[in-house]
N, C-alpha and C positions, 0 to 999 in steps of 0.2 A: 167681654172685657173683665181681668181681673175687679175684682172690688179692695175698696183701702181702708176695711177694718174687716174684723172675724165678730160675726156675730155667736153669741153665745158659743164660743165651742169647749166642745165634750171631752175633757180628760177622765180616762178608765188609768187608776191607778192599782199596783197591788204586789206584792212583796217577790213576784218573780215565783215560776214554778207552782200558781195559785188558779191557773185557766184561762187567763186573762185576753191568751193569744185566741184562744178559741170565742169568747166574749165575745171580743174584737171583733174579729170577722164573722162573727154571727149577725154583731149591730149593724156592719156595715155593709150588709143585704137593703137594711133599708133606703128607700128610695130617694131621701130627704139628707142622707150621710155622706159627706166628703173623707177622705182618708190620706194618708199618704201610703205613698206604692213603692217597690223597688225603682221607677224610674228615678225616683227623690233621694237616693240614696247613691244611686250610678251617677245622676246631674243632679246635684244638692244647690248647682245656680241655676237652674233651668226648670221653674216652676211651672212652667207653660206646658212641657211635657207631663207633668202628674194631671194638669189642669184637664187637657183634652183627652186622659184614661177616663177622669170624671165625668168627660160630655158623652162619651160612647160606650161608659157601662150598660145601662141597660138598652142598648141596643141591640135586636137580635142575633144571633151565630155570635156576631165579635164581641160583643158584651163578654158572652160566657167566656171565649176565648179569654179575654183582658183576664176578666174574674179570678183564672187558673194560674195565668202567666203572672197578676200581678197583685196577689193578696193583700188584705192591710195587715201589717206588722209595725214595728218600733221603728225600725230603721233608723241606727245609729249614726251611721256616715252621714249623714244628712243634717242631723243634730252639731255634731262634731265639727261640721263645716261652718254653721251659720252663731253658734252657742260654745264658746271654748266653753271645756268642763261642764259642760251641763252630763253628759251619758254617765259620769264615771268618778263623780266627787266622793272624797273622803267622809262628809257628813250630808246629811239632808240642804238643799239649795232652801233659802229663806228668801222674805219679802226685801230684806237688807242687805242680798247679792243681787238685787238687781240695777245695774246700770240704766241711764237712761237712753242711749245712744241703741245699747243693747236690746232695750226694751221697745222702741221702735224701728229696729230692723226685723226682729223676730215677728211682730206686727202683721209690716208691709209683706214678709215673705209669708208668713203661710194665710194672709191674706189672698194670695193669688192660687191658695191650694183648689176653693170649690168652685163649682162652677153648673151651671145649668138648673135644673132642682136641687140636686145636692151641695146645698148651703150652711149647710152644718158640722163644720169638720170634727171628726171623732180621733181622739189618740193617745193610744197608752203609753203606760210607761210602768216598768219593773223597776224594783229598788228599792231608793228611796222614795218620799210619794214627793219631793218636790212644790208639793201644795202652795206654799207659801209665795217660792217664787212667779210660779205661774197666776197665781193669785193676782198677784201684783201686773205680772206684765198684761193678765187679763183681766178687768174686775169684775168681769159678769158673766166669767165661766164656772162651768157646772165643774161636779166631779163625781163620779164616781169609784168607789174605796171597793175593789173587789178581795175577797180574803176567804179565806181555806185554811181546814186544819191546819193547822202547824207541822206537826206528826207528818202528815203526807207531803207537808212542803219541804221536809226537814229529810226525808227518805227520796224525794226525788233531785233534792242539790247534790244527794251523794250519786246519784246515777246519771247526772251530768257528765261532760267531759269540760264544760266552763267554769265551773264551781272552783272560786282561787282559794277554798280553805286549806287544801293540801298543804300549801307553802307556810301556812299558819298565821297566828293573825298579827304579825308585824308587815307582814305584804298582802296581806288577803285584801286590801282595797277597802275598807268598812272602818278603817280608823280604830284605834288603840285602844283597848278594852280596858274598861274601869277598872278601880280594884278588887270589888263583886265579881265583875265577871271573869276579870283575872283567876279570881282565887277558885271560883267553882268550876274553870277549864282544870286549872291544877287538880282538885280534889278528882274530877273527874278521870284522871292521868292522858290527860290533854286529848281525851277521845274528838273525835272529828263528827261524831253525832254532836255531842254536845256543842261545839265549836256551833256548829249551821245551826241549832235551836237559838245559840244565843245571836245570830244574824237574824233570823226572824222575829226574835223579839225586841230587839234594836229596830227595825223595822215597824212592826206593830206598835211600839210607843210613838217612832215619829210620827206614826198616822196619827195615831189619838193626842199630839201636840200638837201639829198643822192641824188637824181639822176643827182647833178651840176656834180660829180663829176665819172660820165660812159660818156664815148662815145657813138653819136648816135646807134652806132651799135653795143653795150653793152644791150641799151635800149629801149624796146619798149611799147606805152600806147594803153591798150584795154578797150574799153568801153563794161560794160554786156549789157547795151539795145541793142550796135551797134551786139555785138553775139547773144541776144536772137533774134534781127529782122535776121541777115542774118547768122548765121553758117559755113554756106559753103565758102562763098569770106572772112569773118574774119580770121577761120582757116587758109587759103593759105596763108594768111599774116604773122601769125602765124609760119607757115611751113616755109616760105622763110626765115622769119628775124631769127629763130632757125639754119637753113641749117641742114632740115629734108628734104628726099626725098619725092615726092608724092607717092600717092599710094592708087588705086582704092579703095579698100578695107576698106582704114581709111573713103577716103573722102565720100562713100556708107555709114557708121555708123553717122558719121557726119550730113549727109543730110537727115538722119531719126530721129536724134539727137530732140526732145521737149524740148526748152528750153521756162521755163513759164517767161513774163517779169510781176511779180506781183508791180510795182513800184505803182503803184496809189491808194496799198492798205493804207497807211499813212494817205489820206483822208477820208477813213471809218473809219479807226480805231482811230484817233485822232478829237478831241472836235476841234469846228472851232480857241476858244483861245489859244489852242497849237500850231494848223497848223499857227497861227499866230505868236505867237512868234518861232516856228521852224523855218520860214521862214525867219524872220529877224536876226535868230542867222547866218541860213548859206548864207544869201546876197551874200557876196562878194566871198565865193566860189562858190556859184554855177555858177555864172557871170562866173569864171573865167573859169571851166570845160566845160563851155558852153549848162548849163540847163535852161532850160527856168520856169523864176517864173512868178506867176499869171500877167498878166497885161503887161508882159516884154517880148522883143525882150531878146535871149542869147547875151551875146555881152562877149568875152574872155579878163581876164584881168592878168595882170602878174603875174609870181608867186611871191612867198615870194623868198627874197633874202639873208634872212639872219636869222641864227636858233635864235628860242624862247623861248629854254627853257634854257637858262643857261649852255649850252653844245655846245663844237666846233663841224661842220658839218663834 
């Protein structure tokens, strides 16, 4: 029988094209993780089918079968259905968009997501990080802020075929760029590297405005190189700051786990005068994240303090 609250559950957040999917579904190996599936996205009223992928994952033969056929992903249709605008808002969703009607239908549905052992539902989300609202509809969800170069997040939006910067950013979906950023797209002669630097830095301040307002222990930051070098001690970190049990089993899948760290493709695939202006667009964040640019010592520098786009934090 469904249950009618979520305990604790697990938002992996992170600016899109940062690993997140692969994350995802590494975590939700473990045996204690509920997720949602393509079922939930094909029947976004029909919770009871996600529900009983959850009771027969680890089941032998069809377990793995499910596992294949029905990965954890974002699954937007599902969102879309039960949360107008929540997949694809103009600015970061806050604690001040949330409705109350809203906030307990979102609740009651993914309330009936887990099931069996897996009681702990896990689920990302690309973009914006959201933090706030979900905050609100949840208050005793975790999160985790997964985040990656810039640089290689900023050369892989270009090798999308989703990426709506092409059309520019009066429809690019990310809302209307300051006059800063206005003016250094211009200076730039409206290049389309710089365009995606300045989305993920739009991005990267949202994090660092929603996350003022989680407690440490609301919140924790994972870096994809620090998981593609080490897997196995990232995860436990992971596992502790969730309050997931261990469990041979996951940490065996884990430790087989290949994760590729493709960061350096950005210098093949970008002309030396992009990597040049790329580089100058995200200076001051990479400094801050503590990535090392050509020539430069990392040296971490603070966040932003105060939101940028015309919107309370």
């Amino acid at each position: 029988m469904a249950g009618t609250t979520v305990d604790r559950p697990i938002f992996i957040v992170g600016s899109g094209r940062c690993g997140s999917t692969l994350f995802h579904q590494a975590l939700s190996y473990h045996p204690q993780v509920a997720f949602l599936t393509e079922a939930c996205a094909r029947h976004p009223a029909s919770a009871w089918q996600n529900r009983m992928i959850m009771r027969l994952l680890d089941a032998p033969l069809v377990g793995r079968y499910l596992r294949r056929r029905f990965p954890a992903n974002e699954h937007w249709a599902f969102w879309n259905w039960h949360c107008r605008g929540f997949s694809r808002p103009c600015r970061d969703l806050l604690a001040d968009d949330v409705r109350p009607n809203e906030a307990a239908h979102i609740q009651a549905v993914l309330a009936g997501i887990p099931a069996g052992r897996r009681r702990r539902l896990a689920i990302k989300f690309t973009g914006w990080p959201r933090i706030g609202f979900l905050a609100g509809v949840f208050p005793d969800a975790k999160f985790i802020h997964l985040l990656r170069d810039g640089r290689a997040v900023v050369n892989s939006l270009l090798n999308v075929d989703f990426w709506q910067g092409w059309v520019g950013p009066e429809s690019w979906g990310w809302g209307k760029l300051t006059g800063p950023e206005e003016e250094e797209w211009r200076i730039s002669g409206k290049s389309f590297v710089v365009l995606a630097a300045i989305q993920w830095k739009r991005h990267m301040d949202a994090f660092e405005i929603a996350k003022t307002r989680l407690t440490p222990e609301q919140c924790l930051e994972l870096k994809y190189e620090n998981f593609a070098r080490a897997p196995v001690s990232e995860m436990e970190r992971v596992l502790e700051f969730c309050e997931l049990e261990a469990d041979g089993n996951f940490n065996a899948k884990i430790a087989a786990l290949a994760v590729d760290n493709r960061n350096s493709k950005w210098r093949d695939q970008l002309t030396r005068p992009q990597q040049l202006l790329l580089e100058d667009s995200l200076r001051d964040h990479l400094r801050r994240y503590q990535y090392e640019l050509d020539g430069e010592q990392p040296t971490p520098l603070d966040p932003p303090c105060c939101p940028a786009y015309g919107h309370r934090a």
